[in-house]
Structures are given as structure tokens and as C-alpha cells.
C-alpha positions in Angstrom: 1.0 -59.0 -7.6 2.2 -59.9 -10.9 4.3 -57.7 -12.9 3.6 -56.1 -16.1 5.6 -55.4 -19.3 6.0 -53.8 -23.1 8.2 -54.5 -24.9 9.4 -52.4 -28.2 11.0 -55.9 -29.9 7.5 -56.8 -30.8 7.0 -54.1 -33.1 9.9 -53.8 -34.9 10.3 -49.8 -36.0 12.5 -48.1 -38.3 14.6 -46.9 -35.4 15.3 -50.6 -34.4 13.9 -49.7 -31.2 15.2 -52.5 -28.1 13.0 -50.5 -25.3 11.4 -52.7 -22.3 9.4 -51.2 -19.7 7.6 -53.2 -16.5 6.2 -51.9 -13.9 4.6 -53.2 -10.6 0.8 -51.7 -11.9 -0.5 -51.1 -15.3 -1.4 -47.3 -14.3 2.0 -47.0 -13.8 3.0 -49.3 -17.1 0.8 -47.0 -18.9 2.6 -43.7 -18.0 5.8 -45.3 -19.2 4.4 -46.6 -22.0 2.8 -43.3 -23.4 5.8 -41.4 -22.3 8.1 -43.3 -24.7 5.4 -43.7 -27.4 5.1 -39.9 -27.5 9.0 -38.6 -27.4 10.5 -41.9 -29.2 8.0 -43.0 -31.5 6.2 -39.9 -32.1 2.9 -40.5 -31.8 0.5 -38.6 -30.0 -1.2 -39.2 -26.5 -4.6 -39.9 -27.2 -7.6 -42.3 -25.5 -7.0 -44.6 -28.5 -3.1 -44.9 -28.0 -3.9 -45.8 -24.2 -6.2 -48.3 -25.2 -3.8 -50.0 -27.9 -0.7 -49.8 -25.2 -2.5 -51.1 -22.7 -3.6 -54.4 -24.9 -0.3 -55.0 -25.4 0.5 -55.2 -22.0 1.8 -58.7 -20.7 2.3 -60.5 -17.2 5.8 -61.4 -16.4 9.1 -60.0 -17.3 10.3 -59.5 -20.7 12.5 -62.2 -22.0 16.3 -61.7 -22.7 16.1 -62.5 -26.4 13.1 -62.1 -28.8 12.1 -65.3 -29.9 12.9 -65.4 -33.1 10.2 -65.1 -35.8 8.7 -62.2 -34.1 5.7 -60.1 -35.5 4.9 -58.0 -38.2 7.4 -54.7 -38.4 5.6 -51.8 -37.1 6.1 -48.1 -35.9 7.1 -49.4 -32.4 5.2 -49.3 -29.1 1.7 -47.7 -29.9 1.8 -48.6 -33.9 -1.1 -48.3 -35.4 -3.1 -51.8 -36.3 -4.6 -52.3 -40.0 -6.9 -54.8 -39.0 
């Protein structure tokens, strides 16, 4: 069984957020995920956020140290896309 991760990093938010989360399953990922979306990042727990949380979802670990370079700033973990 592969782990599973999110990592905040990615989506660079106005609160700087540095939040991590893996977990051995994605139902359990997914929990995490939409707990911190909802009480850090204020969004609201919907069927859509799920869906964008759980496409963000990578195998592994997440690294020490963002690569540098990293992607377009955000709202966090659950942000919205434009495209």
C-alpha cells in the first residue's frame, strides 16, 4: 500500500500555509484534507471540494523542501481552479 499526501506548499495562500497531511488510504486523506480546507482555509465542504482535494492527491511522502518554482499562488488546499 502506497501512501498518500497534500500538501498546502503547492498552493501558496495568503496565510502562508506550510500544512502536509498523508495518510495510509485516500478515504482517510480525504477526511483530513476537507477538515483543514474547511476550518483553515474556509471553504465549505461540498461534493466539488472532495473532488478537487482528492485530484490533488499524490503517492509518496511529501518532500522536505518545496521545489523551488512552485505553482501558481492560490487560496490553499481546496482553491478554486480558473481553468
Amino acid at each position: 500500500m502506497t501512501r498518500k499526501f497534500i500538501d498546502c506548499r503547492e498552493f501558496p495562500s495568503d496565510t502562508h500555509c506550510s500544512v502536509a497531511l498523508s495518510a495510509d488510504t485516500e478515504e482517510e486523506l480525504l477526511q483530513a484534507a476537507v477538515d483543514h480546507a474547511v476550518s483553515v482555509h474556509h471553504h465549505d465542504d461540498s461534493p466539488e471540494l472532495r473532488q478537487q482535494l482528492r485530484q490533488m492527491f499524490k503517492d509518496g511522502m511529501p518532500p522536505e523542501h518545496l521545489p523551488t518554482g512552485g505553482q501558481a499562488p492560490g487560496t490553499g488546499i481546496g482553491a478554486p481552479t480558473s481553468h
